[in-house]
Structure formats: structure tokens, C-alpha cells
LOLOZA-797645 format. One record per residue: residue number from 0; residue in three letters; chain; x, y, z of N, C-alpha, C in turn. Coordinates in steps of 0.2 Angstrom, whole numbers, always signed. Atoms other than C-alpha are relative to their C-alpha. Layout:
N
[NUM; Ala; A; [X; Y; Z]; [X; Y; Z]; [X; Y; Z]]
...
***
This chain:
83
[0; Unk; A; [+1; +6; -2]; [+166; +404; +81]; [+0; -5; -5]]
[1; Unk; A; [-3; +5; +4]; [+173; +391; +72]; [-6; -7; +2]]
[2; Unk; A; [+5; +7; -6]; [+159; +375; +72]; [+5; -7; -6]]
[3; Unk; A; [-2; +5; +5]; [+164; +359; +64]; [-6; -5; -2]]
[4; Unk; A; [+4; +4; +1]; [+156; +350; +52]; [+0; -9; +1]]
[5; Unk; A; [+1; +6; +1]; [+149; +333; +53]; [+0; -2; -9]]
[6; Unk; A; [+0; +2; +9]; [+153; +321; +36]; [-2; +1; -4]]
[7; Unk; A; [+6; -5; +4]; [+136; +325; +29]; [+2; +6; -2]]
[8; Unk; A; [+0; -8; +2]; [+140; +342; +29]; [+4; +0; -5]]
[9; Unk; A; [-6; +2; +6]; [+156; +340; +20]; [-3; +0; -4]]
[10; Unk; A; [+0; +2; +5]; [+149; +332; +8]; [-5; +4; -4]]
[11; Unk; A; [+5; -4; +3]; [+134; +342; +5]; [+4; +6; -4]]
[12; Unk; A; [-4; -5; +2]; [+147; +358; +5]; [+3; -1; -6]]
[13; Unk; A; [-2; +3; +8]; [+157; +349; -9]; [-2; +2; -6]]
[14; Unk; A; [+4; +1; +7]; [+144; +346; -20]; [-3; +6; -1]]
[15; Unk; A; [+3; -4; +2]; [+137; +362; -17]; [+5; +5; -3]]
[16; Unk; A; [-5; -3; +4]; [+155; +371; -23]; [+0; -1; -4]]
[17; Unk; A; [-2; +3; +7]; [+158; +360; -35]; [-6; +3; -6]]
[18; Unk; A; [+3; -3; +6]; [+143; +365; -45]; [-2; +6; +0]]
[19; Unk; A; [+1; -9; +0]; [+142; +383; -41]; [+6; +0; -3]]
[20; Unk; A; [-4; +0; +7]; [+160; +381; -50]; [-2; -1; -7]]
[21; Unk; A; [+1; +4; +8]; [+156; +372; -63]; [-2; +4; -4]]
[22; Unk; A; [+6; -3; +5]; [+140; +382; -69]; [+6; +7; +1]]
[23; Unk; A; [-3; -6; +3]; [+152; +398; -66]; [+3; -1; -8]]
[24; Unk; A; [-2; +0; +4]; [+164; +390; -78]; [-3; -3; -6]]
[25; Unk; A; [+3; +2; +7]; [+152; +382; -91]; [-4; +7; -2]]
[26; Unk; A; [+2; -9; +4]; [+142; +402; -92]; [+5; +3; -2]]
[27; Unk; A; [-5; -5; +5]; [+157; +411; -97]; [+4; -4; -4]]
[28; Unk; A; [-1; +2; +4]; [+160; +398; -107]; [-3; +0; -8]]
[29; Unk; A; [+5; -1; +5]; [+143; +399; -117]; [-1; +5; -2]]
[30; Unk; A; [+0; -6; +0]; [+144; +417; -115]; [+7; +3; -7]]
[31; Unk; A; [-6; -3; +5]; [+161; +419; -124]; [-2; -5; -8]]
[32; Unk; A; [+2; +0; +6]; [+153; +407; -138]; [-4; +0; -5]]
[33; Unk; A; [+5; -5; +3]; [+137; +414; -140]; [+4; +8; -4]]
[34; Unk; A; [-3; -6; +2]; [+148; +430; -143]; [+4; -3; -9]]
[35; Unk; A; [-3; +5; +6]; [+159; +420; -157]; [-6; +0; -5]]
[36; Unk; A; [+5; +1; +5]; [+143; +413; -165]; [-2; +6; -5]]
[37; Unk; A; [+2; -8; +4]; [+137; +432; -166]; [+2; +3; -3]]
[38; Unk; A; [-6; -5; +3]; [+151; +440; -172]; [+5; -3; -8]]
[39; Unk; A; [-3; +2; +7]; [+155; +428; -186]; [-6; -2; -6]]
[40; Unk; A; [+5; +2; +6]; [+149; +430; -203]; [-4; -4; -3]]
[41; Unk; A; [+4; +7; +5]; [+145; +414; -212]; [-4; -5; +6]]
[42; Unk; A; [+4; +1; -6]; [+137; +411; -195]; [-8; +2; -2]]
[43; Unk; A; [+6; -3; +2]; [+126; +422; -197]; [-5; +0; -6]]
[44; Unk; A; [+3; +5; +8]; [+122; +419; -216]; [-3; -5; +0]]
[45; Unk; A; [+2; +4; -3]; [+118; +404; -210]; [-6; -1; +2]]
[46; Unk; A; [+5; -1; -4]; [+107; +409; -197]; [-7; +4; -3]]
[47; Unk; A; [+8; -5; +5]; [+95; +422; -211]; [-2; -7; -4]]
[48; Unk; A; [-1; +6; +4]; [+95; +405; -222]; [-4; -5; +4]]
[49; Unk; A; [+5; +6; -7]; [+87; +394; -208]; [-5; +5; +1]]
[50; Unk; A; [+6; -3; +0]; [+75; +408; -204]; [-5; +1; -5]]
[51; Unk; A; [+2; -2; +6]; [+69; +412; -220]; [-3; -6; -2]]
[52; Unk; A; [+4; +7; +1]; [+68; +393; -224]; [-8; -2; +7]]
[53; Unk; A; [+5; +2; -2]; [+57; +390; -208]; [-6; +7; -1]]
[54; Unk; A; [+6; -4; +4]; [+46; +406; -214]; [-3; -3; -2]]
[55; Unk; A; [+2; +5; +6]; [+43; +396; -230]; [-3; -5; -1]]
[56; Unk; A; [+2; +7; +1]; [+38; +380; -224]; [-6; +3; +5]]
[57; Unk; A; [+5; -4; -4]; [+26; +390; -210]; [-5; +3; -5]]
[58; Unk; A; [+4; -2; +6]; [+19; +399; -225]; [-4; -8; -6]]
[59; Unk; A; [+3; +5; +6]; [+16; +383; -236]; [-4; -5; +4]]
[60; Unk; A; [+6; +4; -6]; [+8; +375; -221]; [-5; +1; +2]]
[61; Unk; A; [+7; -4; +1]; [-5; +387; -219]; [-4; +1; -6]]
[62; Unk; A; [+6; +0; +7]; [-8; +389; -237]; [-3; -6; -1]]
[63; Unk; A; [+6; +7; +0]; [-11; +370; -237]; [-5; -3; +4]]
[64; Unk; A; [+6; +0; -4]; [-21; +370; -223]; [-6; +5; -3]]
[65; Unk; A; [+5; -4; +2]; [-33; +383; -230]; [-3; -4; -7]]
[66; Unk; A; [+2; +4; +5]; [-33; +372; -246]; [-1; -6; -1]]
[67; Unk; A; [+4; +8; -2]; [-36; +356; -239]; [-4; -1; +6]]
[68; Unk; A; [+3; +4; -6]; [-48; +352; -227]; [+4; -5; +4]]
[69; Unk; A; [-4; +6; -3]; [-42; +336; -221]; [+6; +2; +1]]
[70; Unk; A; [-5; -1; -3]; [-26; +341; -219]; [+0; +5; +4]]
[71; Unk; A; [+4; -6; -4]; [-33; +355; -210]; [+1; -5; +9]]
[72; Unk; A; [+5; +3; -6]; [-42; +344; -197]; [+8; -7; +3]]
[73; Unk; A; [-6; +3; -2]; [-26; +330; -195]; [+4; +6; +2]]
[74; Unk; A; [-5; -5; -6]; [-15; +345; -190]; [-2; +3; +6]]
[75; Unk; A; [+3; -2; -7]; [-26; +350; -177]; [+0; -6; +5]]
[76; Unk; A; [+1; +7; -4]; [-29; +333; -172]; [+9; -1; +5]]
[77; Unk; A; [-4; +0; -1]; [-10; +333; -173]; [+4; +4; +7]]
[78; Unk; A; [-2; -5; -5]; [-9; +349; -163]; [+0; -3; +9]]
[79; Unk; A; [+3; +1; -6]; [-18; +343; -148]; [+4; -4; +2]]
[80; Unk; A; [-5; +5; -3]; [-7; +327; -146]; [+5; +2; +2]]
[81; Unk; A; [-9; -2; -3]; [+9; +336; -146]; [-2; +5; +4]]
[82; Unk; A; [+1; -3; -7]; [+1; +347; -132]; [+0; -1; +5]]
***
């Protein structure tokens, strides 16, 4: 049984293709360059270099928290705002 829609419907229909395409075609777009990112070298080199560095700054942030009170007590302060 064939029903017809009113306007509305349409339009609702539309919109709701058009972004069920869409999100298809931007996921196997991010997909094929999430794969790319992964699969290339100086990506990666990159990516141990960023980690490593935020290790280091984690680390130096704790030590100078244990070494400084006051900055202790402002990064908590800190903490709680950005919660």
C-alpha cells in the first residue's frame, strides 16, 4: 500500500537521508584516514614525541607540586574550577 506523504514528511525524509549519507560518507572517510595516520612513519615518530613530552610535563607537575605547597593548593583550587 502505497501511502503519500504530506510536505512535512518530505522534508523530514530529506533531512533524515541526507544525513544518514553524509555520516556514511564522512566515516569511511575518517576511517580510511585514521588508517593512513596509523600506517605512516614520521606520523608515528611524531605521535611517541607528543606522548613522551606530555609524560614529562605530568611528571614535572607533580614533582613541583609535592615541592611547593602553594602551588599545590592553586592547582587544586585550579582543579575544581575546570570541573
Amino acid at each position: 500500500m502505497a501511502r503519500k506523504y504530506i510536505y512535512s514528511e518530505k522534508k523530514v525524509l530529506k533531512e533524515f537521508l541526507g544525513t544518514l549519507l553524509s555520516k556514511m560518507i564522512v566515516d569511511r572517510n575518517s576511517k580510511i584516514l585514521q588508517n593512513l595516520i596509523k600506517n605512516d612513519p614520521i606520523i608515528a615518530k611524531y605521535d611517541k614525541r607528543i606522548a613522551r613530552l606530555g609524560k614529562e610535563i605530568s611528571q614535572d607537575i607533580d614533582r613541583k607540586r609535592k615541592n611547593d605547597p602553594d602551588y599545590d593548593r592553586r592547582y587544586r583550587e585550579l582543579d575544581k574550577i575546570l570541573k
